[in-house]
C-alpha positions in Angstrom: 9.8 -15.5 35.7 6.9 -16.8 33.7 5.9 -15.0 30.1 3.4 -13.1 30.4 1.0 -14.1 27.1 -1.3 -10.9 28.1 1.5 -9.2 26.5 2.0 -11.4 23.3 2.6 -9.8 20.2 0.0 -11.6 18.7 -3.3 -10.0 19.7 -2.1 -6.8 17.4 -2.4 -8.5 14.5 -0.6 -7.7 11.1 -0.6 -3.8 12.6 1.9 -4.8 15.2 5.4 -3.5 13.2 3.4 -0.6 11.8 5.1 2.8 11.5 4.0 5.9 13.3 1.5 7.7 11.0 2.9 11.1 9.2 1.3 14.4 9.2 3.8 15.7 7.0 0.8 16.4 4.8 -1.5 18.5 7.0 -2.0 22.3 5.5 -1.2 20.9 2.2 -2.5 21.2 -1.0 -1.3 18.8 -4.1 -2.7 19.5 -7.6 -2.5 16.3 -9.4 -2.6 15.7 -13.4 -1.9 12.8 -15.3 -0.9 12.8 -18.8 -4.5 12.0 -20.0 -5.6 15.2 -18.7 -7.2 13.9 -15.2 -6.6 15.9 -12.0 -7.5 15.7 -8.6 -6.9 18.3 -6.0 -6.0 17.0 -2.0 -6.7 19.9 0.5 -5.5 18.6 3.7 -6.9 20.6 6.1 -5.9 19.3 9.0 -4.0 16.0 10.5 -6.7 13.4 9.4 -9.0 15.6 7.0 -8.8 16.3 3.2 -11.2 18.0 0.8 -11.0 15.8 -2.4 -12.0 17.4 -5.8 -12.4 15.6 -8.9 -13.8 17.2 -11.4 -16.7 19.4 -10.2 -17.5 17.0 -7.6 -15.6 18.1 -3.8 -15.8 15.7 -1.0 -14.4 15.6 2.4 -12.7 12.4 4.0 -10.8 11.4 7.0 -7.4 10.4 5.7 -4.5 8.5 7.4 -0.6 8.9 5.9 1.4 5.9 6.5 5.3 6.4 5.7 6.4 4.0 3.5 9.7 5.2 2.1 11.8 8.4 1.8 10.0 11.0 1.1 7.1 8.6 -0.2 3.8 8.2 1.4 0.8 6.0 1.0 -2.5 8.4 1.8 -5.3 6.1 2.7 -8.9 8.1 1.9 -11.8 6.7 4.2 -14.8 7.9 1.7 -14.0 5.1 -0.5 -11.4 2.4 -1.4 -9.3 4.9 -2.6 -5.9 5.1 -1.9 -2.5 7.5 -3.4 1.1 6.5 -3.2 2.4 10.1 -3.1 6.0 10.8 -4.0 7.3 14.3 -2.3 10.8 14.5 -3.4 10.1 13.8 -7.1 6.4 15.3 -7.6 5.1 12.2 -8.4 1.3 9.9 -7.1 0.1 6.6 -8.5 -3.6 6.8 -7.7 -5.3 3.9 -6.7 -8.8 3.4 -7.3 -9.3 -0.1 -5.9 -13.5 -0.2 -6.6 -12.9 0.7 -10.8 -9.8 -1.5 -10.4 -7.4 1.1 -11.6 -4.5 2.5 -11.1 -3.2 6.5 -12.9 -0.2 8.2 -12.6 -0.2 11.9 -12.1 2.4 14.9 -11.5 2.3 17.5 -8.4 1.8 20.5 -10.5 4.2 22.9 -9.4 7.1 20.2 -7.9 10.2 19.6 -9.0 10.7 16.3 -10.7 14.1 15.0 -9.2 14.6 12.1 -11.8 12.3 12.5 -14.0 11.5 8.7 -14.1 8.0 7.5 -15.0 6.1 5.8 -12.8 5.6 2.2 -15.1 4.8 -1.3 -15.2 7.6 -4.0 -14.3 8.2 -7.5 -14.3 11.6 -7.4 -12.4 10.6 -8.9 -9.6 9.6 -11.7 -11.5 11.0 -15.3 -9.9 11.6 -13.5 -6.4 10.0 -14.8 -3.5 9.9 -12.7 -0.3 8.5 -13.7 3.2 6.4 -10.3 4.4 6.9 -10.5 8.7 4.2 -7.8 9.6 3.8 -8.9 13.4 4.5 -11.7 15.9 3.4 -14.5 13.9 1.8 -12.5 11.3 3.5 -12.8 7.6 2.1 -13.0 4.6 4.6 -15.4 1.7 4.4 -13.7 -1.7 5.8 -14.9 -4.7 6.1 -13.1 -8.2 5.3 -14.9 -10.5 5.0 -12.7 -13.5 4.0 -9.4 -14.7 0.2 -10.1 -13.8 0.2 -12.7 -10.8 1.6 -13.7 -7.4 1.2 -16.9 -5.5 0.7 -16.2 -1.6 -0.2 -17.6 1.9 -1.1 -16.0 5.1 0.3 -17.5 8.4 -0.5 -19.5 10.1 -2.2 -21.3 7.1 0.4 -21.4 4.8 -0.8 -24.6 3.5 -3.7 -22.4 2.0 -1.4 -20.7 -1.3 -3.7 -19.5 -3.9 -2.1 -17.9 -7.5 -4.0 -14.1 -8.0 -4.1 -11.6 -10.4 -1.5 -8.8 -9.4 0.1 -5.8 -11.1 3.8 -4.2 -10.4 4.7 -0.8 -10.7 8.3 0.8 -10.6 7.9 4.4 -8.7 11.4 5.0 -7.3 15.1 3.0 -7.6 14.4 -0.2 -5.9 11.1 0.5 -4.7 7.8 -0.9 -6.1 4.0 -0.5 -5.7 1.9 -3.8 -6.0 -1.7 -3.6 -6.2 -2.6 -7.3 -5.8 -6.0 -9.2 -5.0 -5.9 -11.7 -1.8 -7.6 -14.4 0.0 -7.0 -15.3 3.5 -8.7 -18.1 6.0 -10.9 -15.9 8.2 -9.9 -15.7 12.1 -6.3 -14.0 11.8 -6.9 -10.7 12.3 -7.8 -9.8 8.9 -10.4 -7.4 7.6 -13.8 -8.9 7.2 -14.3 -9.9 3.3 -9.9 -9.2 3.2 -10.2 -9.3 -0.8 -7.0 -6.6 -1.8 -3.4 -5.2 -1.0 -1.5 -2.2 -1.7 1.7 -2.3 -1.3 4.9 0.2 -0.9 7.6 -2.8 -1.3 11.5 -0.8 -1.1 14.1 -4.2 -1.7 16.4 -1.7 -1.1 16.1 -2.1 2.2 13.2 -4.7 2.3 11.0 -3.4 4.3 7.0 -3.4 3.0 4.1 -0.6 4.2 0.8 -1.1 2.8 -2.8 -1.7 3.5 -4.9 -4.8 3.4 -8.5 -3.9 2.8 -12.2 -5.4 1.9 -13.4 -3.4 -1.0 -17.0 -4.9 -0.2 -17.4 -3.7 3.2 -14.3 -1.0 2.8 -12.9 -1.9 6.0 -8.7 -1.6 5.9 -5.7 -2.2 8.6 -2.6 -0.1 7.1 0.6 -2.2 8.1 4.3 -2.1 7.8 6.6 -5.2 8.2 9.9 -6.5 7.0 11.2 -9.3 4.6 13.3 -12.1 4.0 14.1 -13.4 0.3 13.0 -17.0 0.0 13.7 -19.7 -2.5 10.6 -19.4 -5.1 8.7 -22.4 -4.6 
């Protein structure tokens, strides 16, 4: 019996392997604080809708929660390219504010801390090279390079590697956040202007969740995928 190529994996892009989204969050309400005195409050009033205060200023965004380790989330917020890796078990979000290029750690006011550990910067992925498979000939080939870069290539141009500014973050035993700008040939199912990733990368079990957005025209695909360590080039 002939394949049929209707069905081909191919035409859902790097969303293909992505995990169910979570609504572990809806009816909750996380008081966030970092140590300089910052906070944010996330209402989640419902499956896909949060009330967002900073400051004196309250918004309301569609949200989407994308399960991306144990008890770790990554909370995608529609108003802006504003994203939060959210840590239930330890009471812990790195906040990423991919417009100011920024990234701030805060606590859940009122959670337990199970560890204790901070949420910091790393180099210990430096000189690893891991191949991202996101869909049926979707993967993306990212190599650390140091504590501030990473040399990639999207399939199927592989033979298109640039080296870009990238920063590492430790935010549980073997699993890191990388907040990385990208480039990608356009036609391959990409978001129009694709200039940044956020990434939830456990090499515990290595297996990746993350979203690949434009901040320009703040258009996002969240994805999930699995790895395979490669030789560094």
């Amino acid at each position: 019996m002939a394949l049929d190529r209707a069905r081909h994996g191919r035409r859902h892009g790097i969303a293909q392997y992505r995990y169910p989204l979570s609504y572990v969050l809806a009816g909750m309400t996380l008081d966030l604080r970092s140590p300089e005195g910052d906070s944010i409050r996330c209402h989640f009033t419902g499956v896909d809708r949060v009330t967002l205060t900073r400051g004196a200023h309250s918004e309301v965004s569609v949200y989407e929660c994308l399960p991306v380790a144990e008890d770790i989330y990554l909370v995608s917020f529609e108003i802006a390219a504003l994203f939060a890796i959210v840590d239930l078990a330890r009471g812990r979000a790195l906040v990423v504010d991919v417009a100011a290029d920024t990234e701030i750690a805060f606590t859940i006011e009122g959670a337990i801390d199970g560890d204790g550990a901070p949420i910091a910067a790393t180099d210990e992925m430096t000189g690893t090279s891991v191949s991202w498979v996101l869909g049926d000939g979707r993967e993306l080939r990212f190599e650390y390079l140091s504590e501030s870069e990473s040399r990639q290539s999207w399939s199927p141009r592989h033979d298109r590697v640039h080296t870009l500014p990238t920063r590492y973050y430790t935010f549980a035993d073997g699993v890191y956040v990388v907040v990385a700008k990208t480039a990608a040939p356009p036609g391959i199912d990409l978001p129009q202007g694709l200039n940044r990733l956020v990434m939830v990368q456990d090499f515990r079990k290595v297996v990746v969740g993350g979203v690949a957005l434009s901040a320009v025209f703040n258009e996002r695909v969240l994805f999930s995928g699995y790895g395979a360590f490669r030789d560094a080039s």
